[in-house]
NUBA-852185 format. One line per 8 residues: number of its first residue (from 0); for each residue z, y, x of C-alpha. Coordinates in Angstrom, 3 decimals. Last residue first. Layout:
# NUBA-852185
NUM> Z,Y,X | ...
//
This chain:
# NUBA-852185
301> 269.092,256.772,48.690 | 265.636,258.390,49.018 | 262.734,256.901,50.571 | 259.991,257.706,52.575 | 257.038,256.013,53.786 | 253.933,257.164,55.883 | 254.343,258.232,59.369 | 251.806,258.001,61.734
293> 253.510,258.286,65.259 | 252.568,260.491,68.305 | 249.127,261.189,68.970 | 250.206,263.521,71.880 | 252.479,260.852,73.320 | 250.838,258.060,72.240 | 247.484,258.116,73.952 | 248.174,255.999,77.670
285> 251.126,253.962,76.036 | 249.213,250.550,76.135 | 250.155,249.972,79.692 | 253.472,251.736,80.569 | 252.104,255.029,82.780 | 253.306,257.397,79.578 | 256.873,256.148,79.657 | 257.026,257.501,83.462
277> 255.666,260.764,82.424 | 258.278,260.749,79.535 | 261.255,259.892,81.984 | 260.047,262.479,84.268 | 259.881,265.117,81.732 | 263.478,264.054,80.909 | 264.568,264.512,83.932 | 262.977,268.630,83.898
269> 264.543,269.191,80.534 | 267.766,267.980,81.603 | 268.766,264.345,81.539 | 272.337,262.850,80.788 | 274.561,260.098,82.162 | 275.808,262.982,85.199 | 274.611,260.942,87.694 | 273.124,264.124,89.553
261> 269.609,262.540,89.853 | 269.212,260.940,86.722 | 265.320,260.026,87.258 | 265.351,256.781,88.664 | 268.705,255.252,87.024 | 268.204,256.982,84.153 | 264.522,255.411,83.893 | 265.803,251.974,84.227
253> 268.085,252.063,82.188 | 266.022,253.667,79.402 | 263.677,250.900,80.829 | 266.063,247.905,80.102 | 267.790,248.749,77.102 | 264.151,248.901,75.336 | 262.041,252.144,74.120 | 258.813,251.658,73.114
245> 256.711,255.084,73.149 | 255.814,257.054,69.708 | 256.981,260.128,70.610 | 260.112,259.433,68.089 | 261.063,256.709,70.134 | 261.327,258.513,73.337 | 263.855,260.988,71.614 | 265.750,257.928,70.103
237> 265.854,256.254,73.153 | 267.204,259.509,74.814 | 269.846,259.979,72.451 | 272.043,257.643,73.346 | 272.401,258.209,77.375 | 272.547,261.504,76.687 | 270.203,265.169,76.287 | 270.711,268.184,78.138
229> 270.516,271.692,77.793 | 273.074,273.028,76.266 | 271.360,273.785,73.240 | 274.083,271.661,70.588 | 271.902,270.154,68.796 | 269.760,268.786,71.998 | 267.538,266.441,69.930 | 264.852,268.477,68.388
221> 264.970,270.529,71.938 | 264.091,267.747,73.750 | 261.482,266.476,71.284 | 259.750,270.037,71.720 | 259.737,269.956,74.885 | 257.817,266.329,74.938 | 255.462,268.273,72.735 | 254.951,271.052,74.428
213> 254.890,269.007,78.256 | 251.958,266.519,76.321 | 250.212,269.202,75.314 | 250.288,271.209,78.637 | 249.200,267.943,79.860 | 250.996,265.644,81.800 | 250.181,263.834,84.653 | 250.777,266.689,87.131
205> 254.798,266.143,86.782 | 256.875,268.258,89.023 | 254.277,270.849,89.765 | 253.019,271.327,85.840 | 257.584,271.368,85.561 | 257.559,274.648,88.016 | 255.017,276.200,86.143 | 255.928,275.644,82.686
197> 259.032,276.682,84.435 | 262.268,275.994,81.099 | 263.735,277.467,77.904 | 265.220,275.443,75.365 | 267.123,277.978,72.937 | 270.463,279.119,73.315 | 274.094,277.873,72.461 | 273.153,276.403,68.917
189> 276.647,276.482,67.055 | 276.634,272.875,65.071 | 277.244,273.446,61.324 | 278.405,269.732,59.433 | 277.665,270.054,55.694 | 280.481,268.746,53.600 | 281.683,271.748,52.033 | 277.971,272.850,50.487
181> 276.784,275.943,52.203 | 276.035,278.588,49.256 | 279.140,280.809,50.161 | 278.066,281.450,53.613 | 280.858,281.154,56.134 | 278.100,278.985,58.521 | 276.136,281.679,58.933 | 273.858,284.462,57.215
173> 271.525,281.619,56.221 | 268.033,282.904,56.237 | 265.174,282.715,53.247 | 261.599,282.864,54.297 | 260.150,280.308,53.222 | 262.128,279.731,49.820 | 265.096,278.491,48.379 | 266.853,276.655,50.871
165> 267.707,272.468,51.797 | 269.960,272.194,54.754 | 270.110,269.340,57.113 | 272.028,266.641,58.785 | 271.388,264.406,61.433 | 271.537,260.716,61.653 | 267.950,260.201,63.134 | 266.690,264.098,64.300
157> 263.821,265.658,62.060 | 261.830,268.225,64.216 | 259.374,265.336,64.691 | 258.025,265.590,60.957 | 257.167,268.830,61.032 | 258.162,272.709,60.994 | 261.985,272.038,60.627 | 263.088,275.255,60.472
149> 265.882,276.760,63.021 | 268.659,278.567,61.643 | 271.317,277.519,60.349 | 272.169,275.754,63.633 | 272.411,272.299,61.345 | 268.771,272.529,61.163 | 266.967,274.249,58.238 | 264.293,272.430,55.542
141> 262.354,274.861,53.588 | 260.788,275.389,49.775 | 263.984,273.637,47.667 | 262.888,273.905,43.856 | 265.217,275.677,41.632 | 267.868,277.982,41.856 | 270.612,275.238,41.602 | 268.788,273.488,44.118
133> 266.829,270.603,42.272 | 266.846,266.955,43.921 | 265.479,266.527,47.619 | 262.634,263.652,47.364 | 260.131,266.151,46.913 | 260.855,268.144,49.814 | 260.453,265.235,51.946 | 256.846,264.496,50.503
125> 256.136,268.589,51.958 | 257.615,267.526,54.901 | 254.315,265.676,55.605 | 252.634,262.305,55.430 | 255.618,260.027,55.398 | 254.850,256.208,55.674 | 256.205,255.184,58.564 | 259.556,255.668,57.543
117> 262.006,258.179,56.943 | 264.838,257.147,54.621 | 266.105,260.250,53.237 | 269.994,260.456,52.269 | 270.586,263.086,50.220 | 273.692,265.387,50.433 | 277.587,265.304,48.681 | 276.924,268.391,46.869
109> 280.343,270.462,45.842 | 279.259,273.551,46.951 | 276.060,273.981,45.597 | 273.702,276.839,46.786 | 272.721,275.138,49.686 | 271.336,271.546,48.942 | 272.041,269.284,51.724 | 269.607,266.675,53.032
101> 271.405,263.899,54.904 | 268.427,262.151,57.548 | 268.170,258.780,58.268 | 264.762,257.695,60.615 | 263.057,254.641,60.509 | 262.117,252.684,63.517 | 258.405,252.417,64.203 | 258.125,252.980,67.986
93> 261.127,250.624,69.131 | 264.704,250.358,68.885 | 264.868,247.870,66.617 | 261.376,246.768,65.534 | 257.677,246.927,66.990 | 255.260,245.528,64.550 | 252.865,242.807,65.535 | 251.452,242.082,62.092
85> 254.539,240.158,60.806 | 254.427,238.696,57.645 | 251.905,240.502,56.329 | 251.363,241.795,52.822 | 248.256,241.433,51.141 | 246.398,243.530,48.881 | 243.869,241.993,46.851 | 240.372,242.852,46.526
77> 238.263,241.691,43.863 | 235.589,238.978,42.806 | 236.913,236.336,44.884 | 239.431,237.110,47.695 | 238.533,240.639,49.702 | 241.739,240.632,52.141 | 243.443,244.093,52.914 | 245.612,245.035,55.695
69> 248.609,247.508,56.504 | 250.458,247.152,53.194 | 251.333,250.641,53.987 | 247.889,252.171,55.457 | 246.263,250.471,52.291 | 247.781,252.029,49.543 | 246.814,251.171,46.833 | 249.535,249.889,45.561
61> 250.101,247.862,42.137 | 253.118,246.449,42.743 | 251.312,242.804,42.882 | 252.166,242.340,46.477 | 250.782,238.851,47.847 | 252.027,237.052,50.058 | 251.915,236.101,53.833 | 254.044,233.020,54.911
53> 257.107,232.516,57.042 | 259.343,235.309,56.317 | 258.620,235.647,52.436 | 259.093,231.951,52.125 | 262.765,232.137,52.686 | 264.338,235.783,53.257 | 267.784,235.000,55.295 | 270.328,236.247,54.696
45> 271.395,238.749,57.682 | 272.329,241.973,55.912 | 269.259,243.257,57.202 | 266.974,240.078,55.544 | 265.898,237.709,57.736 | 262.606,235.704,58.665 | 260.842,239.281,59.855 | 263.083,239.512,62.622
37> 261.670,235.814,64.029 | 258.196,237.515,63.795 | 259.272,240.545,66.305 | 262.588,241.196,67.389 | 265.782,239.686,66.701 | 269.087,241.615,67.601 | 270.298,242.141,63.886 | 270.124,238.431,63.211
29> 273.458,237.797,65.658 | 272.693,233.820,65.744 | 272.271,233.861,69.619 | 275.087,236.816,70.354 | 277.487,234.665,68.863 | 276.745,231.551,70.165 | 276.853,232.904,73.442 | 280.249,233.741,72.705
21> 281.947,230.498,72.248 | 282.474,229.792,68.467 | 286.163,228.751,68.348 | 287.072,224.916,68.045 | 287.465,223.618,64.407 | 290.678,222.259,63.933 | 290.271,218.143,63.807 | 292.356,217.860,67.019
13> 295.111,219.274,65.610 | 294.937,217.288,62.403 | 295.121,214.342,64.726 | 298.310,215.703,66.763 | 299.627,216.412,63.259 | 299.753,213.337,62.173 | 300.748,211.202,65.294 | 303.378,213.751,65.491
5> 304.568,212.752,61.975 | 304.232,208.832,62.596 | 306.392,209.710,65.530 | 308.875,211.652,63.485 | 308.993,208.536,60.798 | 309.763,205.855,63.565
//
């Protein structure tokens, strides 16, 4: 009599154990994967952020900057600055997604790097330089890629999750990556040449782009192909077309490798990739992004 009232216990705690959350569930209530207004509800650690998401407040901070808060409302006598909800931003892996960058500071060995925060905010590298602390012979004057030896001329040249080297003036070069002043933890990647490709041959391939558009594009390529082998993959070629300003969704990079990756190799050449931005170019609303690329205009430094 006592084992069965025992069973009869346990089979009803059994079937009070909470069932596992089926999959779909998962991917529904995964907060990182929203877009658009119902991103702006949650915080990125997935809290959520209460009337801040719903409603459209007011920032007291004391900016004046209008191209951050992005509007301005006259109320009254003065003008307040309001901050918008959601004022049809692109998020995730679309045209405004910030860029992290680890600044080193040559000269100092033991320097763990700075992470900058690119955002849309950022002006110029000049505001990057300023958020790079002291080298130990003073103020850093140029940014250097990871080959030790290209500059970083703009904004674009920056890569997302890339490394860099801070020097002490214009025209200082890094003997190699045995210098004494390269801090420990910087990465070096050996450059195997520089981009090269048929201006002529890719104005044949491509007539819808401009010589501007093919420089600029190039120069993207390049910006992302560390190594200079001459290809770009699967993962970096969002970022590439997201840094020329153009949405970039699973479904069109797919899309695009599967149209323009002729060898199936799961990489583009310079040529593919021209393809893949002259494709980008066509999407409606994308007709002047390319050369206008994207105003940036915050930066921060963790």
């Amino acid at each position: 009599m006592a084992s069965a009232d025992s069973g009869g216990a346990g089979d009803k705690a059994s079937s009070l154990s909470p069932e596992p959350v089926p999959d779909v569930v998962r991917r529904l209530t995964d907060t990182s994967k929203y877009t658009g207004t119902h991103a702006e509800r949650f915080n990125s650690d997935g809290t959520g952020r209460g009337k801040a998401g719903r409603e459209d407040l007011i920032a007291y901070d004391g900016s004046t900057n209008a191209t951050q808060r992005k509007t301005i409302k006259s109320q009254g006598k003065g003008s307040r600055v309001v901050v918008k909800k959601w004022d049809g931003q692109k998020f995730g892996t679309q045209a405004d997604m910030p860029r992290r960058i680890k600044v080193f500071a040559y000269g100092d060995y033991n320097d763990e790097g700075t992470v900058v925060v690119l955002n849309h905010a950022v002006k110029n590298i000049k505001q990057v330089l300023a958020r790079i602390p002291n080298l130990p012979t003073g103020r850093p004057k140029k940014i250097i890629q990871q080959d030790l030896r290209t500059k970083v001329k703009d904004l674009d040249g920056f890569k997302d999750g890339a490394q860099y080297l801070a020097v002490p003036t214009p025209a200082f070069k890094v003997s190699g990556p045995d210098a004494q002043g390269i801090p420990k933890l910087f990465q070096y990647i050996e450059r195997k040449q520089d981009l090269v490709y048929d201006k002529k041959k890719a104005s044949q391939m491509w007539p819808g782009l401009t010589s501007k558009e093919f420089a600029k594009a190039a120069d993207q390529f390049e910006v992302y192909d560390q190594d200079g082998n001459g290809l770009i993959d699967i993962q970096e070629i969002s970022s590439c077309l997201v840094s020329l300003g153009f949405d970039a969704d699973e479904d069109k990079i797919e899309g695009y490798l599967e149209e323009f990756d002729v060898d199936g190799n799961h990489a583009l050449d310079i040529y593919e990739f021209f393809g893949v931005v002259n494709k980008a170019k066509l999407e409606p609303g994308s007709e002047n992004l390319l050369v206008q690329g994207i105003d940036s205009a915050v930066c921060s430094v963790m």
